[in-house]
N, CA, C and O atoms as a GROMACS GRO file, in nm:
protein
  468
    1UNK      N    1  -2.483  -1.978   2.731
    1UNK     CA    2  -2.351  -2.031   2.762
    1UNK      C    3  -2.356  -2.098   2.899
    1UNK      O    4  -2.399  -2.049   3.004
    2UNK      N    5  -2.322  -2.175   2.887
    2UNK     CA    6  -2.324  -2.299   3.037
    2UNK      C    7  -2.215  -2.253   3.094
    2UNK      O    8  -2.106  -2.236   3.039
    3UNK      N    9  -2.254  -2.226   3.250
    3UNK     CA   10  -2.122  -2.156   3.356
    3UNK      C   11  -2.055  -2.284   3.388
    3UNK      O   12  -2.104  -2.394   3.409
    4UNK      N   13  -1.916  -2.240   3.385
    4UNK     CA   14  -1.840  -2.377   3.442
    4UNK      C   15  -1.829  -2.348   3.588
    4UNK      O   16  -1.811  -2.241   3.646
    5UNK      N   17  -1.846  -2.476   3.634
    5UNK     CA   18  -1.899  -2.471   3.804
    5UNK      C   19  -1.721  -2.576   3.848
    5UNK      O   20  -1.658  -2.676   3.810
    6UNK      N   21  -1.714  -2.476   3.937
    6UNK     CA   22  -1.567  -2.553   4.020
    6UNK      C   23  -1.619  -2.542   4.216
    6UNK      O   24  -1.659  -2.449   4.286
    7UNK      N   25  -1.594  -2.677   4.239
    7UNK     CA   26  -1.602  -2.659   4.406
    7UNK      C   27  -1.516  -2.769   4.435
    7UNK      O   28  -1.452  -2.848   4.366
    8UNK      N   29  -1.535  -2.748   4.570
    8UNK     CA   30  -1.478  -2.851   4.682
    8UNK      C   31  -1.539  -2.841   4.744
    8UNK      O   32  -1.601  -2.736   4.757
    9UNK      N   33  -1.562  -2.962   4.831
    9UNK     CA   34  -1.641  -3.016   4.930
    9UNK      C   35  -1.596  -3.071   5.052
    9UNK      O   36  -1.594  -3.193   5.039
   10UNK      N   37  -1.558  -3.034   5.167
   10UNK     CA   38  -1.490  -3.129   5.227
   10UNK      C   39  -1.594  -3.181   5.365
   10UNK      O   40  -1.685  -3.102   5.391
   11UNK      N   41  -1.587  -3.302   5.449
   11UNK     CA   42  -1.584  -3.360   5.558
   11UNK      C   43  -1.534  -3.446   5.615
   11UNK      O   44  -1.581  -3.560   5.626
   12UNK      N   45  -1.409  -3.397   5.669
   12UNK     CA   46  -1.314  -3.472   5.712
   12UNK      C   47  -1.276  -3.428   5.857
   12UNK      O   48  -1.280  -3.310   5.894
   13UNK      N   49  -1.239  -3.531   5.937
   13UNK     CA   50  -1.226  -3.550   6.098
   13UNK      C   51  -1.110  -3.654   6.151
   13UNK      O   52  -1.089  -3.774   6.133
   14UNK      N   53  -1.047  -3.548   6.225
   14UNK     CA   54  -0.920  -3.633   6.272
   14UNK      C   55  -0.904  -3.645   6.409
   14UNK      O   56  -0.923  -3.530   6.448
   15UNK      N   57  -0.882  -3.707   6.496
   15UNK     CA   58  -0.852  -3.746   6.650
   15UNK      C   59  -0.703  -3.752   6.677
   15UNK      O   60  -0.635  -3.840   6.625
   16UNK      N   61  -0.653  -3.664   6.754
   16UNK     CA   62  -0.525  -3.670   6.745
   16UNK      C   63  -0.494  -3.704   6.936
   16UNK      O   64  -0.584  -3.673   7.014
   17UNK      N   65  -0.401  -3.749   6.975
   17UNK     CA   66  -0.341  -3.772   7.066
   17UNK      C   67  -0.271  -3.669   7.119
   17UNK      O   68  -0.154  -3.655   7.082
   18UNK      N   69  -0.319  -3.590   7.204
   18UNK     CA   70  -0.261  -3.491   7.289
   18UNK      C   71  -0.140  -3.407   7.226
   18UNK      O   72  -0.032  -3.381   7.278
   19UNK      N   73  -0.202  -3.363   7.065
   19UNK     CA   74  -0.081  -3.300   7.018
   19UNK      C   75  -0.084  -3.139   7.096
   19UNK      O   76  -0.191  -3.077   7.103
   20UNK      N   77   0.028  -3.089   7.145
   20UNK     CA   78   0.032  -2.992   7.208
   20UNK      C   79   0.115  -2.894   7.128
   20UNK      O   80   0.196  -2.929   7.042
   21UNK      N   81   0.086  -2.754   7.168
   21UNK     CA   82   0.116  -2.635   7.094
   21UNK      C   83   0.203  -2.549   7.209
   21UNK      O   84   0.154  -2.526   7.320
   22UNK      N   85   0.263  -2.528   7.192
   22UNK     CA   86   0.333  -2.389   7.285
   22UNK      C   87   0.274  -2.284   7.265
   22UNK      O   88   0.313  -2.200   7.347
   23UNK      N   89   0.167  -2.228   7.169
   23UNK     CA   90   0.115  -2.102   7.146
   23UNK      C   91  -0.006  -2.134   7.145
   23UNK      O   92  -0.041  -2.252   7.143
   24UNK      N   93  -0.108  -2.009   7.146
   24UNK     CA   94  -0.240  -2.042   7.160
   24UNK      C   95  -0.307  -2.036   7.031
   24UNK      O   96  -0.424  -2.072   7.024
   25UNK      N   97  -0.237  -1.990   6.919
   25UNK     CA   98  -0.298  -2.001   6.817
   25UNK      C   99  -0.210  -2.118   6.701
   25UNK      O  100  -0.096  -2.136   6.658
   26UNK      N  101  -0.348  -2.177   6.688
   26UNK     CA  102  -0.313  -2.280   6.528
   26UNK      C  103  -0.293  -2.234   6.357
   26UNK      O  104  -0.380  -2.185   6.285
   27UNK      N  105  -0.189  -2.257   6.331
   27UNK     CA  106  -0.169  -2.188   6.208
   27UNK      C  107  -0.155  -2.276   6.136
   27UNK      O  108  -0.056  -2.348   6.135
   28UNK      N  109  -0.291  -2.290   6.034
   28UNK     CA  110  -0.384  -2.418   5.932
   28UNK      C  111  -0.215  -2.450   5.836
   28UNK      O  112  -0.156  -2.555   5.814
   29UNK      N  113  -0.188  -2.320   5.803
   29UNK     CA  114  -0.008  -2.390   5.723
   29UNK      C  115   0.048  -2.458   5.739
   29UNK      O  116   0.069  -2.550   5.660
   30UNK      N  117   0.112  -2.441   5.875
   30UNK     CA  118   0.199  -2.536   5.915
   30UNK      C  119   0.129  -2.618   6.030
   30UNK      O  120   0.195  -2.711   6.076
   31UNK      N  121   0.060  -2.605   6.060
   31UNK     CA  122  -0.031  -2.775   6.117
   31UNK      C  123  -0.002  -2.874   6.034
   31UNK      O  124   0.074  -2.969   6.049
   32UNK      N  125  -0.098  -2.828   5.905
   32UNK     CA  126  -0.111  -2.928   5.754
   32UNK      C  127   0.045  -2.912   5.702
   32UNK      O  128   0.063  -2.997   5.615
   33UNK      N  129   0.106  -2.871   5.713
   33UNK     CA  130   0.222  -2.849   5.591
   33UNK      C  131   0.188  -2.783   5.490
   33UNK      O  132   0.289  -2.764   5.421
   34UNK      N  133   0.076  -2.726   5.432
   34UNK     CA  134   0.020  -2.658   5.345
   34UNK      C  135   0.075  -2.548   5.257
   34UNK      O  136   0.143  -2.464   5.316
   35UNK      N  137   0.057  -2.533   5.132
   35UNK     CA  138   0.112  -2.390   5.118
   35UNK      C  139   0.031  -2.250   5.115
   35UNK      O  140  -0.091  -2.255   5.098
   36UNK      N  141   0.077  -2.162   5.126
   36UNK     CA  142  -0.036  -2.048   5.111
   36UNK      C  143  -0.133  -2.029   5.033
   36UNK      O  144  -0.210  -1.948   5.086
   37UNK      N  145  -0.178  -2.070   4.914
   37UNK     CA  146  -0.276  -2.108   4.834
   37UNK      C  147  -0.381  -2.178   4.914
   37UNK      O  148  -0.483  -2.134   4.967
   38UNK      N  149  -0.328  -2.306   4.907
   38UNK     CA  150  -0.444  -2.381   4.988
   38UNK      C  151  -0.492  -2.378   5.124
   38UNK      O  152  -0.600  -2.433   5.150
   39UNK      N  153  -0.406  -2.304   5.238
   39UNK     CA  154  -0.426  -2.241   5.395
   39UNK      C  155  -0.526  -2.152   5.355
   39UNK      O  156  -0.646  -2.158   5.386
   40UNK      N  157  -0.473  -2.071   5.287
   40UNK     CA  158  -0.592  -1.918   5.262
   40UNK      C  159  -0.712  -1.982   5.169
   40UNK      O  160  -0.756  -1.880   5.116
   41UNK      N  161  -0.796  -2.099   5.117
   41UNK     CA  162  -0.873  -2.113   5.089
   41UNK      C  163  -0.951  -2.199   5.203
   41UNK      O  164  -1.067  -2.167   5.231
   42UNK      N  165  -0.896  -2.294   5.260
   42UNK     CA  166  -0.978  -2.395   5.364
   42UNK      C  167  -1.006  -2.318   5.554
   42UNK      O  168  -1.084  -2.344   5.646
   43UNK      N  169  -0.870  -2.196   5.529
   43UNK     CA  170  -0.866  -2.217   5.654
   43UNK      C  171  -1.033  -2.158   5.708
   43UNK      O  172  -1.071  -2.220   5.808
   44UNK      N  173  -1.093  -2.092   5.678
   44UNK     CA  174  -1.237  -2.095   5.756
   44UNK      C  175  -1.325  -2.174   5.775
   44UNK      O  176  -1.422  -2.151   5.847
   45UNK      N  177  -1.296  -2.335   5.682
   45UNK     CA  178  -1.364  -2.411   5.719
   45UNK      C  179  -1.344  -2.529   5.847
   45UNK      O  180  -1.428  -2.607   5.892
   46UNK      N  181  -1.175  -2.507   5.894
   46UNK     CA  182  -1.128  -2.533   5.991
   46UNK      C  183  -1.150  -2.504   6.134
   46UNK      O  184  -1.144  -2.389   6.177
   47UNK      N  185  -1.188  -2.651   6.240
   47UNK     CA  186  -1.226  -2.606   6.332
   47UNK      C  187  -1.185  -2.715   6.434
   47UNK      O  188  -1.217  -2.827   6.395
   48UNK      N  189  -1.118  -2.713   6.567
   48UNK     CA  190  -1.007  -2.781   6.624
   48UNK      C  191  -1.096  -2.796   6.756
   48UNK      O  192  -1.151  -2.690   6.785
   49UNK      N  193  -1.122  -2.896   6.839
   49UNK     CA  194  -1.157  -2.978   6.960
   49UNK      C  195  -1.011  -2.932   7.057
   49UNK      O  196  -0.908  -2.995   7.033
   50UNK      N  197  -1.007  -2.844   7.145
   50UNK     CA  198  -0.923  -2.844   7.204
   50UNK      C  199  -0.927  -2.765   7.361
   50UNK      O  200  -1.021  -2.688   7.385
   51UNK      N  201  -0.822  -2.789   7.462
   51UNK     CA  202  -0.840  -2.711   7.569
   51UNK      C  203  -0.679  -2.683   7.637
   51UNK      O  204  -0.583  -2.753   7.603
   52UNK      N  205  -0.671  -2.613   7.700
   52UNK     CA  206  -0.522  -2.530   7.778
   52UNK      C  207  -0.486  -2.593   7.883
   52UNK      O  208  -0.549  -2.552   7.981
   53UNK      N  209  -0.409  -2.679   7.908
   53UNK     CA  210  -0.354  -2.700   8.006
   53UNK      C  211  -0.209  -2.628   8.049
   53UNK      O  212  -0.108  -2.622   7.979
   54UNK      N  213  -0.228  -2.576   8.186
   54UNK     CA  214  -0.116  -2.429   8.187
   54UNK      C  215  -0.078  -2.357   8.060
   54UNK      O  216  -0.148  -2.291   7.983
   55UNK      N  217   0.046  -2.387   8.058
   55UNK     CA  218   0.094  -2.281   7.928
   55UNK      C  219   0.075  -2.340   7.781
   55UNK      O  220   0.103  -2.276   7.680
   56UNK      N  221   0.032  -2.449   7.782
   56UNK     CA  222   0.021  -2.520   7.583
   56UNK      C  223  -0.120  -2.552   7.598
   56UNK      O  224  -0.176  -2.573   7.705
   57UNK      N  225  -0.166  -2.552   7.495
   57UNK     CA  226  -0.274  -2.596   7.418
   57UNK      C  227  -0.275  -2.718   7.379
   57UNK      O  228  -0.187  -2.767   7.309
   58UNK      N  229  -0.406  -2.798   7.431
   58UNK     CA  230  -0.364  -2.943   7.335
   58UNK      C  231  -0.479  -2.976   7.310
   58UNK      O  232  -0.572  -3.006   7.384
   59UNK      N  233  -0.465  -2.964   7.146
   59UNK     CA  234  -0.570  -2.991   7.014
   59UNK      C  235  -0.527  -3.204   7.003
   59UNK      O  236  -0.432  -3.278   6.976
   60UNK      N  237  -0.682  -3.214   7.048
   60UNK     CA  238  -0.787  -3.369   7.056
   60UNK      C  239  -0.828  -3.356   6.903
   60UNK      O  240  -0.855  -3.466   6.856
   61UNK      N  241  -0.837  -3.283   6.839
   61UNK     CA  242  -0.920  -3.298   6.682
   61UNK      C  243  -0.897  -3.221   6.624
   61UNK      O  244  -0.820  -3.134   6.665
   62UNK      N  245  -0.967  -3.218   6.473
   62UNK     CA  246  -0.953  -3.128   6.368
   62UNK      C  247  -1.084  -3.170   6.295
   62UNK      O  248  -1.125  -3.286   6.307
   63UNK      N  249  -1.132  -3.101   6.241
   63UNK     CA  250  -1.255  -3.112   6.150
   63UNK      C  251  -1.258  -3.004   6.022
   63UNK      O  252  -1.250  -2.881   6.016
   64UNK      N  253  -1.270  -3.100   5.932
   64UNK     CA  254  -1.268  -2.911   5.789
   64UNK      C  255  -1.388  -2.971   5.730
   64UNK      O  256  -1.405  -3.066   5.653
   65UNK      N  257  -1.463  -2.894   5.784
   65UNK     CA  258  -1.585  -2.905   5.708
   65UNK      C  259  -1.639  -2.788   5.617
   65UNK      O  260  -1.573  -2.687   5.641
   66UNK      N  261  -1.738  -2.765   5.519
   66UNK     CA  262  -1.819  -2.714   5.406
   66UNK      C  263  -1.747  -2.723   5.302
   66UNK      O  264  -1.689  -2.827   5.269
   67UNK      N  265  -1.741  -2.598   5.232
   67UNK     CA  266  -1.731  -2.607   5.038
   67UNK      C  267  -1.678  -2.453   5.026
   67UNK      O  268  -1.704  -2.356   5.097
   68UNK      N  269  -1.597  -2.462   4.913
   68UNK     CA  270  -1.540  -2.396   4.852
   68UNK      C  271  -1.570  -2.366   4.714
   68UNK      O  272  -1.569  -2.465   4.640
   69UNK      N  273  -1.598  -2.249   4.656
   69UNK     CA  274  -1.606  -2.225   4.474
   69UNK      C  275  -1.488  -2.245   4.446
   69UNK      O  276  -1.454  -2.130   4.473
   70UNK      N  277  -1.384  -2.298   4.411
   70UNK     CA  278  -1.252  -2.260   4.376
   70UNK      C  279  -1.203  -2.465   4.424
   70UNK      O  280  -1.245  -2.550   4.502
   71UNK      N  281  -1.084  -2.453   4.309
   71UNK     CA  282  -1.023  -2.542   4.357
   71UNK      C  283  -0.857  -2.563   4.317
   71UNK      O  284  -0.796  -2.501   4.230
   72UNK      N  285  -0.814  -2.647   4.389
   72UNK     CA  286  -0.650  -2.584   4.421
   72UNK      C  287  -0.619  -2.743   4.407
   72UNK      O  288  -0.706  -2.825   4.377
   73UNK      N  289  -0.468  -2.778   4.437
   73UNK     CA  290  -0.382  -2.911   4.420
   73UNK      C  291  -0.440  -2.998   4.476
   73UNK      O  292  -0.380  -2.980   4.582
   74UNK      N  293  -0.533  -3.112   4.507
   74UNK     CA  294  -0.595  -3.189   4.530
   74UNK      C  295  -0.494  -3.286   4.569
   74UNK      O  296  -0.479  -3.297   4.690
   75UNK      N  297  -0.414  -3.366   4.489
   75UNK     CA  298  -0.325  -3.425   4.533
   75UNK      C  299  -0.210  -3.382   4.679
   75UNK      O  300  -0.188  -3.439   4.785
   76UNK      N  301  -0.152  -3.241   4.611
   76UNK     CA  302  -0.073  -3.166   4.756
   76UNK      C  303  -0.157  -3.189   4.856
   76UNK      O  304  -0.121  -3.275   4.937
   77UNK      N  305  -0.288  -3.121   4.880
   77UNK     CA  306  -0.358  -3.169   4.969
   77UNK      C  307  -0.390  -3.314   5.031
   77UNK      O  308  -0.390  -3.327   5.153
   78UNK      N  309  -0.407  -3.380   4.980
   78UNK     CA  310  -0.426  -3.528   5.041
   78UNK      C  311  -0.318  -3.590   5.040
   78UNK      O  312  -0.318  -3.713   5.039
   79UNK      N  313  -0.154  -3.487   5.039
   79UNK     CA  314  -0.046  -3.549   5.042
   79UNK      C  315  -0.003  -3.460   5.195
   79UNK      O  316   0.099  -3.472   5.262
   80UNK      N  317  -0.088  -3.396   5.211
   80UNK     CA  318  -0.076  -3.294   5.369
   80UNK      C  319  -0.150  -3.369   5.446
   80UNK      O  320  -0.088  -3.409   5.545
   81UNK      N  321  -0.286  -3.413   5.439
   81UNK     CA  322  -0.382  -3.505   5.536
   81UNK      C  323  -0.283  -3.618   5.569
   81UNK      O  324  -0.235  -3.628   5.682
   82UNK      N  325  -0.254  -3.699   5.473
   82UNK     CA  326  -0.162  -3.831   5.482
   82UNK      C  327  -0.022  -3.770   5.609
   82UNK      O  328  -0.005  -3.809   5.724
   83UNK      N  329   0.034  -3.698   5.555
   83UNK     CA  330   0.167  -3.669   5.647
   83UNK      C  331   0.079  -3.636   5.776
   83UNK      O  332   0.114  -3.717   5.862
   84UNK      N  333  -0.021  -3.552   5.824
   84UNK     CA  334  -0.016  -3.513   5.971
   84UNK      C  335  -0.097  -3.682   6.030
   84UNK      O  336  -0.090  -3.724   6.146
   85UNK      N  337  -0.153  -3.736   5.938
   85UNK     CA  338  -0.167  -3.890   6.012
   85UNK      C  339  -0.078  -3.938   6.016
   85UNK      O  340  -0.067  -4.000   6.121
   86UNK      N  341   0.052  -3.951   5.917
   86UNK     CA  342   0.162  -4.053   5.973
   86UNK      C  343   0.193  -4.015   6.078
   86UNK      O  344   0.198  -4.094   6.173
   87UNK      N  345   0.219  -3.896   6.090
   87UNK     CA  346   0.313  -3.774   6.208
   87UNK      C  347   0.262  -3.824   6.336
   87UNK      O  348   0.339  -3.868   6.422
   88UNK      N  349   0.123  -3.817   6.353
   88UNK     CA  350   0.005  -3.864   6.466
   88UNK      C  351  -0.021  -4.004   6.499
   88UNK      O  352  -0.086  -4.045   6.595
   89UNK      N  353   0.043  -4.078   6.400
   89UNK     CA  354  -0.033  -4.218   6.404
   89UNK      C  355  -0.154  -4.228   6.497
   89UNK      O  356  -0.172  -4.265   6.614
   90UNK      N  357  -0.266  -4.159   6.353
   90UNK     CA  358  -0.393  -4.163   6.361
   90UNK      C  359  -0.452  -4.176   6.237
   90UNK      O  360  -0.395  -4.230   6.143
   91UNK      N  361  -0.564  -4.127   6.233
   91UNK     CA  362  -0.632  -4.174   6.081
   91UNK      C  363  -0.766  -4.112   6.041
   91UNK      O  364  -0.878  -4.156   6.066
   92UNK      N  365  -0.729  -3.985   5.963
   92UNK     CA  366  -0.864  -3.919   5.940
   92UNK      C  367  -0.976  -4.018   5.873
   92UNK      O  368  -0.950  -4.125   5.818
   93UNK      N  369  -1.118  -3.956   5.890
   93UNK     CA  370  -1.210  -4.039   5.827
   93UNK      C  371  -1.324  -3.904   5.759
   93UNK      O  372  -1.328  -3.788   5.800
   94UNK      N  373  -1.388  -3.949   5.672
   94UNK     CA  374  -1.421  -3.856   5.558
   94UNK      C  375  -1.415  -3.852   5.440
   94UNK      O  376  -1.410  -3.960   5.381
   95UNK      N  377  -1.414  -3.758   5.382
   95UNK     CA  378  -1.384  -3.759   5.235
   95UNK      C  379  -1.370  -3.605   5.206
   95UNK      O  380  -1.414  -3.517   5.279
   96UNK      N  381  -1.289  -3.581   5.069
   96UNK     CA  382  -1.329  -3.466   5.044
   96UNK      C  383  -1.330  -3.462   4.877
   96UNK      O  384  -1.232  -3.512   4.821
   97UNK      N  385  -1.464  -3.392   4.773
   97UNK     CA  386  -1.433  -3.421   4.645
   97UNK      C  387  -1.393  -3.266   4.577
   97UNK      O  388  -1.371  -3.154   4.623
   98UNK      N  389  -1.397  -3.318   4.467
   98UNK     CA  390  -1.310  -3.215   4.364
   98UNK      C  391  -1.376  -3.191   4.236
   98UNK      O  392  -1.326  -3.277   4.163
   99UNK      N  393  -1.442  -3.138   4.181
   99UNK     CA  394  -1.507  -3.071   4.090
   99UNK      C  395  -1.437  -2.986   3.981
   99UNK      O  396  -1.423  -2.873   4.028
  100UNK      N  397  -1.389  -2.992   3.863
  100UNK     CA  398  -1.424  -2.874   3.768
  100UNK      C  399  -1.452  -2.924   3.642
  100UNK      O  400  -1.510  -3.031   3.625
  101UNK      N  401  -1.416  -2.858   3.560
  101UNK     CA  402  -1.489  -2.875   3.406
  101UNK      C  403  -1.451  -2.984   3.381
  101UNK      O  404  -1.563  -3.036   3.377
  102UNK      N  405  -1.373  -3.079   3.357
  102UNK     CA  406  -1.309  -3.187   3.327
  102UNK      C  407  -1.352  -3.327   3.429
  102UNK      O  408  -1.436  -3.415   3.409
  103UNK      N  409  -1.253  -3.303   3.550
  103UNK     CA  410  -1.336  -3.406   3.665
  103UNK      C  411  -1.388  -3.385   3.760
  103UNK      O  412  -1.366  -3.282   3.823
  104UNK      N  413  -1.470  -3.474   3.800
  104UNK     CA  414  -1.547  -3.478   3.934
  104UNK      C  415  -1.467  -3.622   4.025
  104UNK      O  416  -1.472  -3.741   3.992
  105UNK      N  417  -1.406  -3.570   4.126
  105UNK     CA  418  -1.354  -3.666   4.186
  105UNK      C  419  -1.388  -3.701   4.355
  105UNK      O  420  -1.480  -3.630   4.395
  106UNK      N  421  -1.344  -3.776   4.441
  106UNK     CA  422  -1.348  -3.807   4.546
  106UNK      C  423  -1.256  -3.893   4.606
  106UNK      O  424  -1.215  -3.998   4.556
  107UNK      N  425  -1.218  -3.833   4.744
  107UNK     CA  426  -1.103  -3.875   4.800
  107UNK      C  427  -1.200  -3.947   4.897
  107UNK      O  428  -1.319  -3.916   4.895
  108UNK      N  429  -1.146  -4.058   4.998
  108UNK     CA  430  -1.173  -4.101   5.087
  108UNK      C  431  -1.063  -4.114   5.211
  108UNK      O  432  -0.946  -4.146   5.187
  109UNK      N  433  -1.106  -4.090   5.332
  109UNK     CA  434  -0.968  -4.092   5.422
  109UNK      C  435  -0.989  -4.253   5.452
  109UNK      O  436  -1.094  -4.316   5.461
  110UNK      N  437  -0.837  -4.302   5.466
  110UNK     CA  438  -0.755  -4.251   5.525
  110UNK      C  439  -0.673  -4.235   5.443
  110UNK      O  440  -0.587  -4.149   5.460
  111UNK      N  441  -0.678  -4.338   5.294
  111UNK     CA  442  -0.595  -4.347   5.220
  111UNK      C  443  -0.608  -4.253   5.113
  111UNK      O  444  -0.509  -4.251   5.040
  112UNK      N  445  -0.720  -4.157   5.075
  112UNK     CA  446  -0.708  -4.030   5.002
  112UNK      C  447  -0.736  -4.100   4.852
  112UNK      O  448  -0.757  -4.025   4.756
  113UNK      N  449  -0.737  -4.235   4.835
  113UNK     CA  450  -0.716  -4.260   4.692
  113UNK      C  451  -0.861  -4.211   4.587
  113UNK      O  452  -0.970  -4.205   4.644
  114UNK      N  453  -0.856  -4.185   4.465
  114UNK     CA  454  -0.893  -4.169   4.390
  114UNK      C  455  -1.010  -4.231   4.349
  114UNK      O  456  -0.993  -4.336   4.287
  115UNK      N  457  -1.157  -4.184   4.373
  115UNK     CA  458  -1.297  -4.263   4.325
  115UNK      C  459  -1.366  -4.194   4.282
  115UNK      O  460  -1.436  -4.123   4.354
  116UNK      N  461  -1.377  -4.187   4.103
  116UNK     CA  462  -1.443  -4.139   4.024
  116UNK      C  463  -1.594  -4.179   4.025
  116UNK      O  464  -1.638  -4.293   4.009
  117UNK      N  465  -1.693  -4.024   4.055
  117UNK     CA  466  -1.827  -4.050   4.048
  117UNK      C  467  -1.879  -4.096   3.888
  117UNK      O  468  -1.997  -4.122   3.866
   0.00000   0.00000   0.00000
């Protein structure tokens, strides 16, 4: 019996403009707009360019890099990347694809659209 294989893949990188935090910790949810499904699967591959000036934090980047067995709303997701670039007027670059029994897909930033391998 042939195992059905599901992943995600991501490498994607964003430059943001002195977005600042009042707290010292980033919460992958509501950074992205995300919902709990997809926070609790990416957030360990999440990893932020940043340093403290006095009391806020101000995150220069974002990077989500490796892979995941599992895969979740693909679209919601690259409808969360899109909003924190409008928000930023900036522009991730990367890709991230999508795997399961049916399709194998690939997003490209900035525009996320749809390129079947």
């Amino acid at each position: 019996m042939k195992k059905i294989i599901t992943l995600m893949t991501f490498d994607l990188n964003i430059n943001l403009k002195s977005f600042e935090l009042k707290s010292g910790k980033i919460d992958i949810k509501n950074f992205l707009n995300l919902n709990n499904d997809i926070a609790d699967s990416i957030k360990h591959l999440c990893s932020f360019s940043h340093y403290v000036n006095f009391a806020e934090t101000i995150v220069e980047g974002m990077q989500i890099c490796g892979k995941i067995n599992y895969v979740f709303n693909h679209r919601r997701f690259a409808q969360s990347l899109k909003y924190l670039q409008e928000k930023n007027q900036t522009k991730w670059s990367g890709y991230f694809t999508y795997i399961d029994k049916i399709d194998s897909l690939t997003f490209h930033a900035p525009k996320f659209e749809l390129l079947k391998k």
